[in-house]
N, CA, C and O atoms as a GROMACS GRO file, in nm:
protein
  356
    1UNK      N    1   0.085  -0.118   0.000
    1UNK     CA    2   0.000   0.000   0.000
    1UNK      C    3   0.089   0.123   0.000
    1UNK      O    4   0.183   0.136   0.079
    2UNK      N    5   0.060   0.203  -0.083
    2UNK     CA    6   0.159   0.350  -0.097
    2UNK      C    7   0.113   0.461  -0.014
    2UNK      O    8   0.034   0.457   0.080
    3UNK      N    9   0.165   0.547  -0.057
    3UNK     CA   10   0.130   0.686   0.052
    3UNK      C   11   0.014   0.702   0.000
    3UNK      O   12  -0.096   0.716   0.054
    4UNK      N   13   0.037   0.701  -0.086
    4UNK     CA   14  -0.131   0.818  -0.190
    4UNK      C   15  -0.234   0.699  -0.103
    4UNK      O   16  -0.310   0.755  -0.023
    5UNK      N   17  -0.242   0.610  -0.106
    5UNK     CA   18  -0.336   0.525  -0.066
    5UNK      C   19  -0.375   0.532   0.085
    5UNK      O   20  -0.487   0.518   0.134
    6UNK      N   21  -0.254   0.559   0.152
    6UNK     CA   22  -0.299   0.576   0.355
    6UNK      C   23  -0.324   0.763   0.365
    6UNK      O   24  -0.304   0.820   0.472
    7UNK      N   25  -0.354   0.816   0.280
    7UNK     CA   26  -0.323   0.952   0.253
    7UNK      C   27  -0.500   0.970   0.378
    7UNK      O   28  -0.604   0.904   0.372
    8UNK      N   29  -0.461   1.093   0.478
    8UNK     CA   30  -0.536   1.138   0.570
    8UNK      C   31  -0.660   1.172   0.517
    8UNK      O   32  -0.643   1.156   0.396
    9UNK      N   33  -0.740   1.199   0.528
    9UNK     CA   34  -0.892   1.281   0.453
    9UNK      C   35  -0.934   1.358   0.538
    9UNK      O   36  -0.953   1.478   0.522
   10UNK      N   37  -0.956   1.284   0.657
   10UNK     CA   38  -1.097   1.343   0.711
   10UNK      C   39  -1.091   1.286   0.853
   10UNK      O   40  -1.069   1.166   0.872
   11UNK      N   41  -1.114   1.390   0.972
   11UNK     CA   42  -1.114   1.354   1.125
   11UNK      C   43  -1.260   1.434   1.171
   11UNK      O   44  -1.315   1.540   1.141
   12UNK      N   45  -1.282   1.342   1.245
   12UNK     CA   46  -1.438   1.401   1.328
   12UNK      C   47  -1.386   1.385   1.486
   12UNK      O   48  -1.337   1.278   1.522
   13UNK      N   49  -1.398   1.475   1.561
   13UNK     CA   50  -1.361   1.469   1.751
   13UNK      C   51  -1.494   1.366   1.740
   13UNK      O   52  -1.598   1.393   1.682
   14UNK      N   53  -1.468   1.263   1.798
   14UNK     CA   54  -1.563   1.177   1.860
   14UNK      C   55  -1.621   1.235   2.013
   14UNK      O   56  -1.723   1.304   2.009
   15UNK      N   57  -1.574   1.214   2.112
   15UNK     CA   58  -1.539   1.206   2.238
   15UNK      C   59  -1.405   1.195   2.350
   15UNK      O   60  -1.312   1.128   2.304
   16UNK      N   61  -1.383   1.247   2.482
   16UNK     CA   62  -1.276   1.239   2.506
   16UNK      C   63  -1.186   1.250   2.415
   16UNK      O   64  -1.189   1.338   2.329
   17UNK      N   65  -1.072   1.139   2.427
   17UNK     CA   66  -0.965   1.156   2.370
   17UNK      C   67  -0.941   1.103   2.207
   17UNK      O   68  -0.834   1.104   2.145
   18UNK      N   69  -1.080   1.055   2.158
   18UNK     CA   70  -1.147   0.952   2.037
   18UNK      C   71  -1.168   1.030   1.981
   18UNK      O   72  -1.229   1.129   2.022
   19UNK      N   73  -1.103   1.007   1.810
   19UNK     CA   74  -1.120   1.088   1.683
   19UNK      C   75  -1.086   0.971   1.579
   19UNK      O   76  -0.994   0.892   1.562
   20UNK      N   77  -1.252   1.014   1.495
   20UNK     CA   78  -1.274   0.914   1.386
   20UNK      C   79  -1.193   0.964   1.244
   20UNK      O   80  -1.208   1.071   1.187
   21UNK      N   81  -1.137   0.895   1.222
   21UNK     CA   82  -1.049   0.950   1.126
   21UNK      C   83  -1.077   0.829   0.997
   21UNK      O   84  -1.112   0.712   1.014
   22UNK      N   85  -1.041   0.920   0.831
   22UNK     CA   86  -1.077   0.799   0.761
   22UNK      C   87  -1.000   0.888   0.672
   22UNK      O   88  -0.994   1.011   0.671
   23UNK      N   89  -0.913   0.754   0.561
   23UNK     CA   90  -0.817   0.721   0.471
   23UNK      C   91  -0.833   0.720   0.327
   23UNK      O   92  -0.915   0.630   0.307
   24UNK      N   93  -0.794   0.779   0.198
   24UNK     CA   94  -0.812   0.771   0.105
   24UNK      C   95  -0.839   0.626   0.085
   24UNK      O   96  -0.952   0.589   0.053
   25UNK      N   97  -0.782   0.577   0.097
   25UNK     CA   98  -0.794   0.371   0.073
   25UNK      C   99  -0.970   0.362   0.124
   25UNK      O  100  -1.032   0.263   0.085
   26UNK      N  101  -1.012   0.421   0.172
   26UNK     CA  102  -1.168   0.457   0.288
   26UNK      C  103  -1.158   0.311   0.393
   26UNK      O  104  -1.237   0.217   0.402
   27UNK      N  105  -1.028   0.338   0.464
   27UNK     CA  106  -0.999   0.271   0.614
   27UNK      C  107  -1.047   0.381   0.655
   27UNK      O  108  -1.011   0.484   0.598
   28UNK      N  109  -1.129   0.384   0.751
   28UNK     CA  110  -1.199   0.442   0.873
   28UNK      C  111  -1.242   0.372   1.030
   28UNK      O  112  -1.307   0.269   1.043
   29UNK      N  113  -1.194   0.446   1.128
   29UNK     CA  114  -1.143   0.402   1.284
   29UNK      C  115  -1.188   0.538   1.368
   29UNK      O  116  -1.196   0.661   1.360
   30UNK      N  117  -1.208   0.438   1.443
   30UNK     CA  118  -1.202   0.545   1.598
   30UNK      C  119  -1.068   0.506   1.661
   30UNK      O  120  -1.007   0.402   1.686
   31UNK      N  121  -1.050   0.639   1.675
   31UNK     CA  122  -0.864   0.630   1.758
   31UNK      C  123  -0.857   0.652   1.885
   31UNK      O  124  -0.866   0.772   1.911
   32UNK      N  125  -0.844   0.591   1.965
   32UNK     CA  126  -0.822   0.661   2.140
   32UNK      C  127  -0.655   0.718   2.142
   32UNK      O  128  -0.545   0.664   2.130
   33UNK      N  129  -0.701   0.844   2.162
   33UNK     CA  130  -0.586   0.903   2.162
   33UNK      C  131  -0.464   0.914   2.305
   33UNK      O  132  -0.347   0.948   2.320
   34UNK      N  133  -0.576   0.864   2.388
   34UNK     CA  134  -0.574   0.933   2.547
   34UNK      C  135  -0.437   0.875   2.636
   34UNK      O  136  -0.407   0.925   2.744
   35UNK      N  137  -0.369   0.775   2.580
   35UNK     CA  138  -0.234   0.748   2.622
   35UNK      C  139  -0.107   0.840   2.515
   35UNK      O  140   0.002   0.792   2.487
   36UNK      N  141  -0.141   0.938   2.482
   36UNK     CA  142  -0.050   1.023   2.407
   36UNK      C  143  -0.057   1.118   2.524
   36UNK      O  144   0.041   1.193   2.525
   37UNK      N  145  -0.122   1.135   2.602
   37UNK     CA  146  -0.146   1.317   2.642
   37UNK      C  147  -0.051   1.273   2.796
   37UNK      O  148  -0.028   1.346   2.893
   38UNK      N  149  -0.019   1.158   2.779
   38UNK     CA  150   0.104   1.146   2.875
   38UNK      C  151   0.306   1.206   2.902
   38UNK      O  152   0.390   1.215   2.991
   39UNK      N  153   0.285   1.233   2.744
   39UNK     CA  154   0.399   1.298   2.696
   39UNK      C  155   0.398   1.424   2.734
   39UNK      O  156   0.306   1.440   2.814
   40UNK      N  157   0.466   1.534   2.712
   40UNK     CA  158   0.502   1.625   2.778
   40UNK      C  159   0.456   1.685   2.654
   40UNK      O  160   0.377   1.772   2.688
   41UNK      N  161   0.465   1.683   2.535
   41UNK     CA  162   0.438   1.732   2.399
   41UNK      C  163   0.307   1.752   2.387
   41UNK      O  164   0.282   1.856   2.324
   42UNK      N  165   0.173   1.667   2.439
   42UNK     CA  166   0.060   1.675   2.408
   42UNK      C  167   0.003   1.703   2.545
   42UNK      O  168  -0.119   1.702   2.559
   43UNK      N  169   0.101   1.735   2.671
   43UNK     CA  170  -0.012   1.779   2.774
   43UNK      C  171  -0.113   1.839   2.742
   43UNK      O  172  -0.225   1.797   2.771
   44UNK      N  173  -0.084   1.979   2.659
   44UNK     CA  174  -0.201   2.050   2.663
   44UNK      C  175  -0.283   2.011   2.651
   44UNK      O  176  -0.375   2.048   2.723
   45UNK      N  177  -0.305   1.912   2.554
   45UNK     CA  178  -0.418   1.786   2.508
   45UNK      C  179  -0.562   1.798   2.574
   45UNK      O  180  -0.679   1.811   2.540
   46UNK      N  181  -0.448   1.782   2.741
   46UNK     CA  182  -0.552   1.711   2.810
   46UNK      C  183  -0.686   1.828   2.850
   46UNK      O  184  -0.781   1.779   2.912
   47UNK      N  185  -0.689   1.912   2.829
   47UNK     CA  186  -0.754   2.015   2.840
   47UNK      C  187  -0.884   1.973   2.698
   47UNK      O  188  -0.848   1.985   2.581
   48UNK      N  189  -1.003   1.935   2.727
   48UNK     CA  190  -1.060   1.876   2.634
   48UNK      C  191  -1.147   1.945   2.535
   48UNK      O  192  -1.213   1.881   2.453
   49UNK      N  193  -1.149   2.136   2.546
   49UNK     CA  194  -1.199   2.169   2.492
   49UNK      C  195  -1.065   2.198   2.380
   49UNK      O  196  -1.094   2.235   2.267
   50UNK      N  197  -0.912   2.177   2.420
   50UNK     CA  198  -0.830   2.218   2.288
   50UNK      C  199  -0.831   2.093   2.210
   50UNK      O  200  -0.825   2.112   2.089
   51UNK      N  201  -0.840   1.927   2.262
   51UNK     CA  202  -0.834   1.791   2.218
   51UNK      C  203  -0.944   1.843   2.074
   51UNK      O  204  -0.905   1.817   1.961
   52UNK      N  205  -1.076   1.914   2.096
   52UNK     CA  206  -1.151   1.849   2.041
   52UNK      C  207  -1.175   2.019   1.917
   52UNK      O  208  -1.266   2.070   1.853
   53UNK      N  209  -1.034   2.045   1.945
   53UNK     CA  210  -1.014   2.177   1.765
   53UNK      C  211  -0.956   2.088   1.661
   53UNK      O  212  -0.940   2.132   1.547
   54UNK      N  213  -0.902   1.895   1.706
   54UNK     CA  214  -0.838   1.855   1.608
   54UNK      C  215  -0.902   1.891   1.461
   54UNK      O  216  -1.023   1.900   1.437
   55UNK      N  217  -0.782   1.910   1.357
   55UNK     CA  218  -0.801   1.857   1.225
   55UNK      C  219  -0.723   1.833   1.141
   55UNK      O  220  -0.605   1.823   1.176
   56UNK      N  221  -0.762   1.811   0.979
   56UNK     CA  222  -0.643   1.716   0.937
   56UNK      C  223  -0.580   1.899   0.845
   56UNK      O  224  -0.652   1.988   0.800
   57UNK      N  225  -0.467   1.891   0.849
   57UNK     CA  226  -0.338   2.006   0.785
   57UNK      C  227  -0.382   1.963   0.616
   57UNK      O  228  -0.359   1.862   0.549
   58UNK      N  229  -0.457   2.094   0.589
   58UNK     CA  230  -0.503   2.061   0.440
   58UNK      C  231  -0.336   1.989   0.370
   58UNK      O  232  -0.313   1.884   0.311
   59UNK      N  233  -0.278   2.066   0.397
   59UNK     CA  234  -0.121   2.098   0.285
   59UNK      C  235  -0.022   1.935   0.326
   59UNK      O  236   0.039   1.868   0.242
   60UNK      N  237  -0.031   1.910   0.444
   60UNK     CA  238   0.061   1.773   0.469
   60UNK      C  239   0.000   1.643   0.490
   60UNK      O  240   0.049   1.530   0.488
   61UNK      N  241  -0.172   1.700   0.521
   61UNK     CA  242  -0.215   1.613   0.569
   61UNK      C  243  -0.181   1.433   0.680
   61UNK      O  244  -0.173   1.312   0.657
   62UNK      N  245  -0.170   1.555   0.831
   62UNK     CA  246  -0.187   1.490   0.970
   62UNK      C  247  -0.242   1.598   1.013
   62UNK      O  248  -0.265   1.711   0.968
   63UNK      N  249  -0.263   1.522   1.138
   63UNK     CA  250  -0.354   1.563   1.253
   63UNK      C  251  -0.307   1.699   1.320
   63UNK      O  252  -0.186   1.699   1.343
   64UNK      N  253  -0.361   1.794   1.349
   64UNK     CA  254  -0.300   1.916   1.424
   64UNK      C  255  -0.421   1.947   1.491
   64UNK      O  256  -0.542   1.927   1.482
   65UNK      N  257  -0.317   2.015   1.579
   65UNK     CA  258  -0.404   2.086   1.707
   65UNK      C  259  -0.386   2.255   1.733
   65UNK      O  260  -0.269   2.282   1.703
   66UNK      N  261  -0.421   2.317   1.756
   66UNK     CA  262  -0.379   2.490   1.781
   66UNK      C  263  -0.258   2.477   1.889
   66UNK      O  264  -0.252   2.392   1.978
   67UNK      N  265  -0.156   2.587   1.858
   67UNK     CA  266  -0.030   2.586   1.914
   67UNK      C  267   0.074   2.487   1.871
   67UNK      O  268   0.178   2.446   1.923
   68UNK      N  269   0.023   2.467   1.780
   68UNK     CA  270   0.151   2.384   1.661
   68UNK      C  271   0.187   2.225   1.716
   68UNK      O  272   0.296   2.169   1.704
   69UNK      N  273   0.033   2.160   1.792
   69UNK     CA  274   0.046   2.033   1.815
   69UNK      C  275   0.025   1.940   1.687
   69UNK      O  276  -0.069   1.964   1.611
   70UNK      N  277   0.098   1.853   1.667
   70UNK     CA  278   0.066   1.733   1.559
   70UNK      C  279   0.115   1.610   1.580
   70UNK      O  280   0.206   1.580   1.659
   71UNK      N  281   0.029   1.510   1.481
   71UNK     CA  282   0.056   1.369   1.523
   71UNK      C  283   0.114   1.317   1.397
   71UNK      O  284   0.068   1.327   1.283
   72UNK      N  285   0.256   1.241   1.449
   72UNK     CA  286   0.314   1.144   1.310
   72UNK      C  287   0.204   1.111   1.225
   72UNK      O  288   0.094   1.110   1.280
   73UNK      N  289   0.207   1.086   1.111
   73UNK     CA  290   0.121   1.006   1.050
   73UNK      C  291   0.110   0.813   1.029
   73UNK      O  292   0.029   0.732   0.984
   74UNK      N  293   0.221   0.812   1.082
   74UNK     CA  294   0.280   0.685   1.076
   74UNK      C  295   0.190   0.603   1.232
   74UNK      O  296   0.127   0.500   1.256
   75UNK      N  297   0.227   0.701   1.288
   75UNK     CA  298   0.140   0.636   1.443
   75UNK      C  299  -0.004   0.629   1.456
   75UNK      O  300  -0.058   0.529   1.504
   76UNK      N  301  -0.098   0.770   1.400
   76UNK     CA  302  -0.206   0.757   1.355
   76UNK      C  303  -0.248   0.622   1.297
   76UNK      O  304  -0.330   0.547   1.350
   77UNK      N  305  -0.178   0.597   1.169
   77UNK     CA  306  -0.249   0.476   1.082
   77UNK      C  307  -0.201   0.380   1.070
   77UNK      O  308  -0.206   0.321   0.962
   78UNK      N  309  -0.135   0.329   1.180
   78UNK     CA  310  -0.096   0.184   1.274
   78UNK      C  311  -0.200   0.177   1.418
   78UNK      O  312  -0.243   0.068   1.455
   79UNK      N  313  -0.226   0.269   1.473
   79UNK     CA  314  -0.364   0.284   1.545
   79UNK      C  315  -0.441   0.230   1.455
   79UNK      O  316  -0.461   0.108   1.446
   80UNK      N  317  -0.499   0.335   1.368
   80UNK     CA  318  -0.644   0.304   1.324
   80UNK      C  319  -0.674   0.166   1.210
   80UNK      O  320  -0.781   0.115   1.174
   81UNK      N  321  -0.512   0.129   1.169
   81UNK     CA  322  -0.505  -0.051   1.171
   81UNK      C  323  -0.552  -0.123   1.294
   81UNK      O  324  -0.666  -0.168   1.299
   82UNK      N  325  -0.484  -0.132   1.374
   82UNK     CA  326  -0.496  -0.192   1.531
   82UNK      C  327  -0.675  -0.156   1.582
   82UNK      O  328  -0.718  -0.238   1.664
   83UNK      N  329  -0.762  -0.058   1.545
   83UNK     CA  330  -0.858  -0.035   1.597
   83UNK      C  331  -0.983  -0.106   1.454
   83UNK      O  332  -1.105  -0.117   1.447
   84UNK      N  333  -0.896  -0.130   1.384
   84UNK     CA  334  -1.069  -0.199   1.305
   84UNK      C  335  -1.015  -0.338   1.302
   84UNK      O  336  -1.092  -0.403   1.230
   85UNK      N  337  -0.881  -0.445   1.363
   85UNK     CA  338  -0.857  -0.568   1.311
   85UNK      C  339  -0.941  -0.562   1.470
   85UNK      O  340  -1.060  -0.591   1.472
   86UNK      N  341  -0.878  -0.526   1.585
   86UNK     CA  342  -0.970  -0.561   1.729
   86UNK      C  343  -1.150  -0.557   1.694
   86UNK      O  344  -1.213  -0.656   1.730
   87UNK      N  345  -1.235  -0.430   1.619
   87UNK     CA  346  -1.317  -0.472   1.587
   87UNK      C  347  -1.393  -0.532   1.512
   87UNK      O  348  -1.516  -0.527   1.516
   88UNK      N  349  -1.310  -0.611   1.418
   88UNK     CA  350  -1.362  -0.713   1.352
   88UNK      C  351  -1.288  -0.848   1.437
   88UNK      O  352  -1.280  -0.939   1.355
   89UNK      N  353  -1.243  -0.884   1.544
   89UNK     CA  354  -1.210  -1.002   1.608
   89UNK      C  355  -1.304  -1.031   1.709
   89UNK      O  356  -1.291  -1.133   1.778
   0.00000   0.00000   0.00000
């Protein structure tokens, strides 16, 4: 599978620390984000009205947050692998 194919689209704030995110390929997941905001990088995170300004960076497409928070893309969509093989098991 190539880039163009895991390429970001589209994030909805679910709840808490959960954001539904879905993939040009149209892989779509709910992500629990909520063991990230343990890092020192995403404290602010935890503050749930900034968690839930996520969206996807038209131009690089990943995840950002206000104050220049962002998420690898690589970690995102090894999550949201890991979150649809658990719900289809």
């Amino acid at each position: 599978m190539g880039w163009a194919e895991t390429q970001l689209q589209d994030v909805l704030y679910v709840d808490g620390y959960r954001v539904r995110v879905r993939y040009r390929n149209a892989l779509e997941a709910v992500v629990d984000l909520s063991d990230l905001l343990e890092h020192p990088f995403y404290a602010s995170l935890k503050d749930p009205s900034l968690f839930s300004k996520v969206k996807v960076d038209e131009e690089v497409r990943v995840l950002v947050w206000p104050d220049d928070i962002d998420l690898a893309p690589e970690i995102l969509f090894e999550r949201a692998l890991k979150a649809v093989a658990s719900r289809q098991s």
